[in-house]
C-alpha positions as CSV (number, residue, x, y, z in Angstrom):
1,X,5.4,10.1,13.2
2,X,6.3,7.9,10.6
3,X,7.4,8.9,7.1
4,X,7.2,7.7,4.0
5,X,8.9,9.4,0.5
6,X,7.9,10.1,-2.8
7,X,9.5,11.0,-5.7
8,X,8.0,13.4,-8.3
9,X,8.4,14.0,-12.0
10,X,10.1,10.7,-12.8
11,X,11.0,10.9,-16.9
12,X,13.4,9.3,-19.6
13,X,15.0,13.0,-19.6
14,X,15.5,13.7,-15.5
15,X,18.9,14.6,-14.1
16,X,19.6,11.0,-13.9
17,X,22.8,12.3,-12.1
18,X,20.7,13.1,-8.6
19,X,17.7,10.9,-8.5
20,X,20.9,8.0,-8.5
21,X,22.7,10.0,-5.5
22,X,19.0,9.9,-3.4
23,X,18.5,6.6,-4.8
24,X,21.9,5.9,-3.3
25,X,20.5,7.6,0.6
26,X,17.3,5.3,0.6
27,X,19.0,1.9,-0.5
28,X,21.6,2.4,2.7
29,X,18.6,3.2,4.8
30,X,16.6,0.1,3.2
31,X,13.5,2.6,2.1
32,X,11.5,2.0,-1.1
33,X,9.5,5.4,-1.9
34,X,6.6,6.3,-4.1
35,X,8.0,7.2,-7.8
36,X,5.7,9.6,-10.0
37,X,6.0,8.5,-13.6
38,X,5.2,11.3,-16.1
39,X,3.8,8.7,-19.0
40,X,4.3,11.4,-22.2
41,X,6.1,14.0,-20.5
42,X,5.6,17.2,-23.3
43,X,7.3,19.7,-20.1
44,X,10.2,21.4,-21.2
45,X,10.9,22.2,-17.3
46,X,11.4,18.7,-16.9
47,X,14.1,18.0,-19.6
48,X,17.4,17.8,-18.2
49,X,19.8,15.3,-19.8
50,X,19.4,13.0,-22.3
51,X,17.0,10.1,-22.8
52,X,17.7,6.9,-21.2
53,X,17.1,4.5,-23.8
54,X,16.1,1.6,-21.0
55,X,14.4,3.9,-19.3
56,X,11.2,1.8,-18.8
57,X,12.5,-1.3,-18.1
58,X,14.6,0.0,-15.4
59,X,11.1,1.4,-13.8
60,X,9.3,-1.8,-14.3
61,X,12.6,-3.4,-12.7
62,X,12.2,-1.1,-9.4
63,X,8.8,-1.7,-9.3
64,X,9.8,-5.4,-9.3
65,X,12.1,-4.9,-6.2
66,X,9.4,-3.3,-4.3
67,X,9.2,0.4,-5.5
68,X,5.9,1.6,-5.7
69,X,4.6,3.5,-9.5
70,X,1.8,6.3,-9.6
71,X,0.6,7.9,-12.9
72,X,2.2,11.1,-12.9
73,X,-0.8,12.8,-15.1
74,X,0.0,12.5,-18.6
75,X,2.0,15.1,-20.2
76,X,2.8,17.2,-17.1
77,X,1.8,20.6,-19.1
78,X,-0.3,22.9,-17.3
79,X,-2.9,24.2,-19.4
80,X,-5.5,25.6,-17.1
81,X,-5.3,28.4,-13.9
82,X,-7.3,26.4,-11.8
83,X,-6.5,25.5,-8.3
84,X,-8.7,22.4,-8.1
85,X,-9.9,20.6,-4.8
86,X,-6.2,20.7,-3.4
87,X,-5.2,24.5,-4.4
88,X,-1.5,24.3,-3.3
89,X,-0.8,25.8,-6.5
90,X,-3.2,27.8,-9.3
91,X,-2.2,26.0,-12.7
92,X,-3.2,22.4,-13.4
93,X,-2.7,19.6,-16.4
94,X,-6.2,18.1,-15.2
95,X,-8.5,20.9,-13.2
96,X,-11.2,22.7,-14.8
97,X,-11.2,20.2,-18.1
98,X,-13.7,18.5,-19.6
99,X,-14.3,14.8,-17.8
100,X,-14.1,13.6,-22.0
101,X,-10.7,15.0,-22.3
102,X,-9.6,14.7,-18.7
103,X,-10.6,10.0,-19.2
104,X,-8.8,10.4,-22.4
105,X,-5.6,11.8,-20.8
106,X,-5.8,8.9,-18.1
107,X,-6.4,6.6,-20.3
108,X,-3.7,7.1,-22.6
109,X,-1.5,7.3,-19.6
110,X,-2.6,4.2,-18.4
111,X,-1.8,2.8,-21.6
112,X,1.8,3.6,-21.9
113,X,2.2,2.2,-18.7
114,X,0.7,-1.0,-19.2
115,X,2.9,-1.3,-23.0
116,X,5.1,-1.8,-20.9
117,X,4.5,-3.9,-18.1
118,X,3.6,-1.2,-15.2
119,X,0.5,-1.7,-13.6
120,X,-0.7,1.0,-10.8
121,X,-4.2,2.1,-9.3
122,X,-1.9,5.5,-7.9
123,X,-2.4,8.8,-9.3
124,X,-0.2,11.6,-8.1
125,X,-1.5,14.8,-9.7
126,X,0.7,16.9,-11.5
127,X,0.9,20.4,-9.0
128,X,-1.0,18.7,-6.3
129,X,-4.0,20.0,-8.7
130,X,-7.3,17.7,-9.8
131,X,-10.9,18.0,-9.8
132,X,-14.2,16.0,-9.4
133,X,-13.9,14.9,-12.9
134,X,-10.4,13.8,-12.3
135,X,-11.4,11.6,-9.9
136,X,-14.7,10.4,-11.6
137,X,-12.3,9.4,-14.6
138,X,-10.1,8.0,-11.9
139,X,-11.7,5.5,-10.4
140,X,-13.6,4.7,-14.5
141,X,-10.1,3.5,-15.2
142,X,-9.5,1.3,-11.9
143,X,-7.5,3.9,-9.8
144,X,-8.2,3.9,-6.2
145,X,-5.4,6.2,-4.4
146,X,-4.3,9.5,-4.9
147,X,-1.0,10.5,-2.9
148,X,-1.9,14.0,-1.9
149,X,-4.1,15.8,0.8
150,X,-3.3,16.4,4.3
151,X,-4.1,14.6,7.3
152,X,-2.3,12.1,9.7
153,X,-3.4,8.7,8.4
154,X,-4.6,8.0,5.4
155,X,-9.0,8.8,4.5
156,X,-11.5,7.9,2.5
157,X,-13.4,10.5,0.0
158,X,-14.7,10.3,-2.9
159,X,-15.2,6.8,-3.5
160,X,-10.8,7.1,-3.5
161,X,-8.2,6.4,-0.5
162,X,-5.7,9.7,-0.2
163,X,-2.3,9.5,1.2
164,X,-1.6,12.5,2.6
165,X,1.7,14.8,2.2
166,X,3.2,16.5,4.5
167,X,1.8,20.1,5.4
168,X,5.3,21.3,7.2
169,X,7.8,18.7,6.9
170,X,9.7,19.7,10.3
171,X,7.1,19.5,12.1
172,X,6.2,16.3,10.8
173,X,9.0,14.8,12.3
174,X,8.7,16.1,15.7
175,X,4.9,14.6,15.9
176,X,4.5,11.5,17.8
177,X,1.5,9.8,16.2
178,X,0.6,9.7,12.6
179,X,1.7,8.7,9.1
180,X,2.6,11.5,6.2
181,X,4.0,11.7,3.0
182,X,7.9,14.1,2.0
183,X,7.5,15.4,-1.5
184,X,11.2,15.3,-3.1
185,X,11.8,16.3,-6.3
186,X,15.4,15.5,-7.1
187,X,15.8,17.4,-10.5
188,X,15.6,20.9,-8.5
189,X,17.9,20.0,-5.9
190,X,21.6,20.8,-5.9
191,X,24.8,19.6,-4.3
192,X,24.5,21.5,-0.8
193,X,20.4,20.2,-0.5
194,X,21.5,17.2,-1.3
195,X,23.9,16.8,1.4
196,X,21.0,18.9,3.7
197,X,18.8,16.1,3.0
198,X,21.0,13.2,3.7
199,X,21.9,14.1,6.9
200,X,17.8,14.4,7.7
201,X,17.5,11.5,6.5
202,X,20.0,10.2,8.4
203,X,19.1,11.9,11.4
204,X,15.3,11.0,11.2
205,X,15.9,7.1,10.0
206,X,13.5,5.8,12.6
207,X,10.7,7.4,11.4
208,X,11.2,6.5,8.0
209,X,9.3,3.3,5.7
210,X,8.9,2.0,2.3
211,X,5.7,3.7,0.8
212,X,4.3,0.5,0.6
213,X,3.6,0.2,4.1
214,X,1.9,3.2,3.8
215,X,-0.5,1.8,1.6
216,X,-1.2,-1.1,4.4
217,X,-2.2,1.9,6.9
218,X,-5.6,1.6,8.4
219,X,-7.9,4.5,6.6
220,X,-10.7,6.6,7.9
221,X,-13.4,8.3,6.3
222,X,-13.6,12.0,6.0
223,X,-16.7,14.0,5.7
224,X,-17.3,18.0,4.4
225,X,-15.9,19.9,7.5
226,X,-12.7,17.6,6.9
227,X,-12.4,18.4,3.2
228,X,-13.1,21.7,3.9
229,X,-10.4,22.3,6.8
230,X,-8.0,20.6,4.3
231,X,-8.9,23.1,1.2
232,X,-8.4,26.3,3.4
233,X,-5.2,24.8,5.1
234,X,-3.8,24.1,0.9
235,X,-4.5,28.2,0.6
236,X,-3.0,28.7,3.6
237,X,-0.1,27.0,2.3
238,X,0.4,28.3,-1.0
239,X,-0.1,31.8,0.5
240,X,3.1,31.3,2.9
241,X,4.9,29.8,0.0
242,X,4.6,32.9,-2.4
243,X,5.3,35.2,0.7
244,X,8.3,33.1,1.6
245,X,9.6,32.8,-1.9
246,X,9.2,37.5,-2.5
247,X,11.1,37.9,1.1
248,X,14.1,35.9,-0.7
C-alpha cells in the first residue's frame, strides 16, 4: 500500500525544535507531506515556543518546493461536543454551527492565507470533526478536498474528493493494494517516538510518496452504505482509542 504523510496543527508557536527533526526524515527520504496550517490559531494546546517571526513566508516557501497547504479550520478551538460526519472524536471547531458562522470562519481563514500568498482548495478539519454545513461552506469558498475519511483510494461525496487517513497504520503497511493517509503530529511526540518513527519510516520507504501524488490518484464515488460503513468504523475507532488510552 502506498503512503502518503500529513502533518497537523502547523502554527507560528509549534515546537519548531521537532517538526525540523521530521522535516529532516522526509527530505533524506525525498517525501513532501500534507501540512495543516491553523490560520488564527486561539489554542492554548498548541503554543509551544515562541513565534517565528517569518513564519509565513517560510510556508509559502515549502509550498513553493512542492509541499502541499490545507486550511487547518480557523482558530483550532473546539467549541461544540459534536462528533460530526467523521466522529473520531466528540468536540469540534466547525460541527453542529451555524452554516453563517461556520462560511465566516472559512472565509476569514481563506483570507489569511491568501495575505499572504498561500492558495489551497484542502481543508483538513480540526479533530477529524465537520458537518454538512462545513462542507456546503466548503465548496462556497472554492475547496474541493478534505484529507480525512477512510477508504483505500481516494472517493467522491458530497460534491468534495476525500483523502482518506489511515484506520490502523500497521496494518496499512502490510496491505498490498491501496493508497492512505499517516496522521503525525510532531508537537506531541518526544525523543524515543521520534526515533520509533524514523526507523518506520525507514523501514517502510518503498511505500512512501509526496502527498501530492496522492492528489493525482484516480477517485471513485461513494454512495450511503459506504458513508455509512465509514461513520460506524470512526465510532469503532474512537471507542478502542478511549479503551486503549484507561488500560494505560
Amino acid at each position: 500500500m502506498q503512503i502518503a504523510i500529513r502533518m497537523d496543527d502547523i502554527t507560528p508557536d509549534m515546537d519548531w525544535e521537532r517538526f525540523h527533526t521530521f522535516k529532516k526524515m522526509l527530505d533524506k527520504l525525498g517525501i513532501k507531506p500534507l501540512i495543516g496550517v491553523v490560520p488564527d490559531n486561539r489554542d492554548d494546546n498548541l503554543h509551544r515556543m515562541e513565534t517565528c517571526d517569518d513564519f509565513w513566508k517560510y510556508i509559502k516557501e515549502l509550498q513553493d518546493s512542492g509541499w502541499c497547504i490545507a486550511l487547518h479550520g480557523y482558530q483550532h478551538v473546539y467549541t461544540t461536543s459534536k462528533g460530526g460526519l467523521f466522529p473520531l472524536n466528540c468536540f469540534s471547531e466547525f460541527a453542529g454551527i451555524p452554516l453563517s458562522h461556520q462560511r465566516m470562519m472559512i472565509q476569514e481563514g481563506t483570507e489569511i492565507l491568501r495575505q499572504h500568498g498561500i492558495s489551497t482548495d484542502i481543508f483538513m478539519a480540526p479533530a477529524h470533526s465537520y458537518d454538512r454545513n462545513t462542507l456546503k461552506a466548503l465548496k462556497e469558498f472554492g475547496y474541493n478536498k478534505i484529507t480525512d475519511g477512510f477508504g483505500k483510494r481516494p472517493y467522491r461525496w458530497q460534491g468534495l474528493t476525500f483523502y482518506p487517513i489511515s484506520f490502523m497504520l500497521s496494518r496499512s503497511f502490510k496491505k498490498k493494494k491501496g493508497i492512505t493517509t499517516m496522521v503525525v503530529h510532531t508537537n506531541e511526540i518526544d525523543d524515543a517516538g521520534m526515533k520509533r518513527l524514523e526507523e518506520l519510516l525507514q523501514s517502510h520507504r518503498d511505500s512512501l510518496i509526496s502527498y501530492e501524488n496522492f492528489g493525482m490518484a484516480e477517485s471513485v464515488d461513494r454512495g450511503f452504505l459506504g458513508h455509512l460503513a465509514e461513520y460506524l468504523l470512526a465510532v469503532m475507532k474512537r471507542i478502542l482509542v478511549k479503551l486503549k488510552s484507561q488500560i494505560k
